[in-house]
N, C-alpha and C positions, 0 to 999 in steps of 0.2 A: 504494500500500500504506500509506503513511505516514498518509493522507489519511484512510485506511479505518479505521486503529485509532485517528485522534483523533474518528473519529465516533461511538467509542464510549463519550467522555466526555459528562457534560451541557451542554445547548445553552448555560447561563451558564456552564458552567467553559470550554469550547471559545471563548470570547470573554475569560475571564479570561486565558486562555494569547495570545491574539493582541494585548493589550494589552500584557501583561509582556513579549512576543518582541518587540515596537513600540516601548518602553522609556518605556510610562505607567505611573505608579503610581496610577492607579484603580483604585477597589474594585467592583465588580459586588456590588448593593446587591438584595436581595429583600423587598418589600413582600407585606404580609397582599393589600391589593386590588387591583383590576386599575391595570394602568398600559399598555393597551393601546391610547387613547388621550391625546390631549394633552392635554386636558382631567384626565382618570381619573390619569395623569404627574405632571402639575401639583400639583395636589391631593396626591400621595402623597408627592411630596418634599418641597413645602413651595416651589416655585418658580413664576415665572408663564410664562404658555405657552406665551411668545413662548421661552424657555430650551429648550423640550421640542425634541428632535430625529425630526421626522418622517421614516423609511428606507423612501423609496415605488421602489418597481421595476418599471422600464415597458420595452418592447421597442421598440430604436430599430432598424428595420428588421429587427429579427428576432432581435435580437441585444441581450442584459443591459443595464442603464445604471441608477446609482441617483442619484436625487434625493433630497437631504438637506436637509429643508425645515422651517425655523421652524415651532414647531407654531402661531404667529399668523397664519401666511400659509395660503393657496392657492396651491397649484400650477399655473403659467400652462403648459400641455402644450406652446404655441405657440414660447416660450421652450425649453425642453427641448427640441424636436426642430429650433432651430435653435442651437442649442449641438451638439448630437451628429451633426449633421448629415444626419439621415435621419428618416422620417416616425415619430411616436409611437404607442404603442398601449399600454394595457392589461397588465400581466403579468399572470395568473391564480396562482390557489392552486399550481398543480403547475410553473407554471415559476419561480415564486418560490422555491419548493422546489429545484427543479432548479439555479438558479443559485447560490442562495446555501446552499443546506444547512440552512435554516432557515425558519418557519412565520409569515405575515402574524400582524401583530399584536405579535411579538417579534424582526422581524428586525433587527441589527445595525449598523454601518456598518463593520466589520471582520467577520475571519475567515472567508471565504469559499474555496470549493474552488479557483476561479480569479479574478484580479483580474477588477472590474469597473470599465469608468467610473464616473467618480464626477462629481456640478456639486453643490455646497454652495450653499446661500441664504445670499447675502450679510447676511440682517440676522443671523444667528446669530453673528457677530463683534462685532453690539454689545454681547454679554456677556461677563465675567469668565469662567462656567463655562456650559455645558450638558450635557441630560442625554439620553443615548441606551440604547434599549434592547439587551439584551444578555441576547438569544436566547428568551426567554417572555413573554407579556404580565404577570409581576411581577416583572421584572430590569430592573434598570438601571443605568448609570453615570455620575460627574459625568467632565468633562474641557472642558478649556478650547478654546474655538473653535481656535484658533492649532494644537493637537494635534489637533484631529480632522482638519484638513485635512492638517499631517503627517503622519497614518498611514495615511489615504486616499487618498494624491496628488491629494485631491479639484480643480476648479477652480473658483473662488468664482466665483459669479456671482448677476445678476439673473432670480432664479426664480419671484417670485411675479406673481400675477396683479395687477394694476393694481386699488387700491380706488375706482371712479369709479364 
């Protein structure tokens, strides 16, 4: 029920609230253009891309896990499913939806119906601040690596694909 009537706030205030309950004091920041890539992010803060926080969600056996990936990197899938320890796949538009309560392109790395796994890309700890979206592709918020892993019990690790 509880779940039900915060879903009837908007998708940046329902991520405003799971920050404040988290005890960040980030602002969820709305830009005029898109920031639905790292790139389009990048550009709209005024940071570089490697700062930008990619919230990619893929199904490890069946089952939610989110990848919090430097928007400099790619995603090594081979890495991720042996981190979560079962085979990787794809999450689509409607289980994206389903897991997280929020829509590709804006999804979050908080406030979700139910906790997900979380693995964080270790290079987003070489920053001061980064910047994750927060719930539409023109929301975003700053927050420093060290807090994003605290309010996602994220487990840092090595996520990206080998540049060779």
């Amino acid at each position: 029920m509880a779940f039900e009537m915060e879903q009837r706030r908007s998708a940046p205030d329902r991520v405003q609230a799971a920050l404040t309950s988290a005890g960040v004091a980030a602002r969820v920041e709305e830009f005029p253009s898109s920031t639905r890539t790292a790139q389009e992010a990048a550009a709209a803060v005024g940071s570089s891309v490697g700062q930008i926080v990619k919230s990619l969600l893929f199904l490890a056996g069946g089952l939610p896990v989110l990848a919090l990936v430097s928007g400099a990197n790619q995603l090594d899938p081979a890495r991720l499913a042996a981190l979560s320890g079962a085979p990787i796949g794809k999450a689509d538009a409607d289980a994206v939806r389903k897991a997280t309560s929020y829509s590709i392109g804006g999804v979050p790395p908080i406030g979700f119906p139910a906790p997900i796994p979380t693995f964080i890309d270790r290079d987003l700890l070489r920053y001061d601040v980064v910047w994750a979206a927060a719930g539409t592709p023109r929301h975003v918020f700053p927050i420093a690596p060290q807090d994003l892993v605290r309010i996602t019990g994220g487990r840092v690790a090595e996520l990206a694909k080998d540049q060779g």
